[in-house]
C-alpha positions as CSV (number, residue, x, y, z in Angstrom):
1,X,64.8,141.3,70.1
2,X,68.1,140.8,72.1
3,X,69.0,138.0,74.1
4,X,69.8,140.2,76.9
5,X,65.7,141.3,77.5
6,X,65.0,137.5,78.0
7,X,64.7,136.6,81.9
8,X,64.2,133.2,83.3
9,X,61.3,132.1,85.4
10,X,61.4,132.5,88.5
11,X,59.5,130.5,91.4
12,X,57.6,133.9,93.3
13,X,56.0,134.1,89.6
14,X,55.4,130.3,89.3
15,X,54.3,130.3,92.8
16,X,52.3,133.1,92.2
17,X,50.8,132.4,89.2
18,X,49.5,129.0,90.9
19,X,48.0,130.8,94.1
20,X,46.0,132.9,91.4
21,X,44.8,129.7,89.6
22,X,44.0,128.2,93.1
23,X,41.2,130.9,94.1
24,X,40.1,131.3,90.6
25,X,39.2,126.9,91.2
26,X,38.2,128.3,94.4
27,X,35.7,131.0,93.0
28,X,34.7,128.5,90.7
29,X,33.5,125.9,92.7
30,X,31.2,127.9,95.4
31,X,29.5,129.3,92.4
32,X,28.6,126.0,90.9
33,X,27.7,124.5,94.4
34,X,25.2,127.0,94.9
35,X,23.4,125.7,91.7
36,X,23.3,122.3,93.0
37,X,19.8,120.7,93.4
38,X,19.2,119.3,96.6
39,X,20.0,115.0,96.9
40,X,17.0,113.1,96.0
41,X,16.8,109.8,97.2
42,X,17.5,106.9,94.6
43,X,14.8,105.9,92.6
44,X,13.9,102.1,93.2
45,X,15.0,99.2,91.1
46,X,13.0,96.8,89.5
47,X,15.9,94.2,89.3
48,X,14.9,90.8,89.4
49,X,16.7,87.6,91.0
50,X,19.0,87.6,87.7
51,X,20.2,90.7,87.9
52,X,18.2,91.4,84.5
53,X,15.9,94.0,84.2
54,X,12.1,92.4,83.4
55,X,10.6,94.1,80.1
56,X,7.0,93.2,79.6
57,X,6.2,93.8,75.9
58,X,2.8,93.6,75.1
């Protein structure tokens, strides 16, 4: 391969490339947020004045 068929990068490709990359994230993420489960509230703690959870064993 000769030197000469070698071109440098130029910024409409870089610039390019990364609006491409952008909508494929894009694409990406409002597919996966329309498999997200609905919020569920927190589940209660059962923390006790310590701040150590109580384990009855018995």
């Amino acid at each position: 391969m000769l030197d000469n068929d070698q071109q440098p990068v130029q910024l409409t490709g870089l610039l390019f490339l990364a609006a491409i990359a952008v909508i494929f994230l894009i694409i990406v993420w409002l597919i996966g947020s329309t498999f997200v489960r609905p919020e569920t509230p927190p589940a209660p703690q059962s923390w006790n004045k310590s701040g150590v959870v109580g384990v009855i064993i018995g």
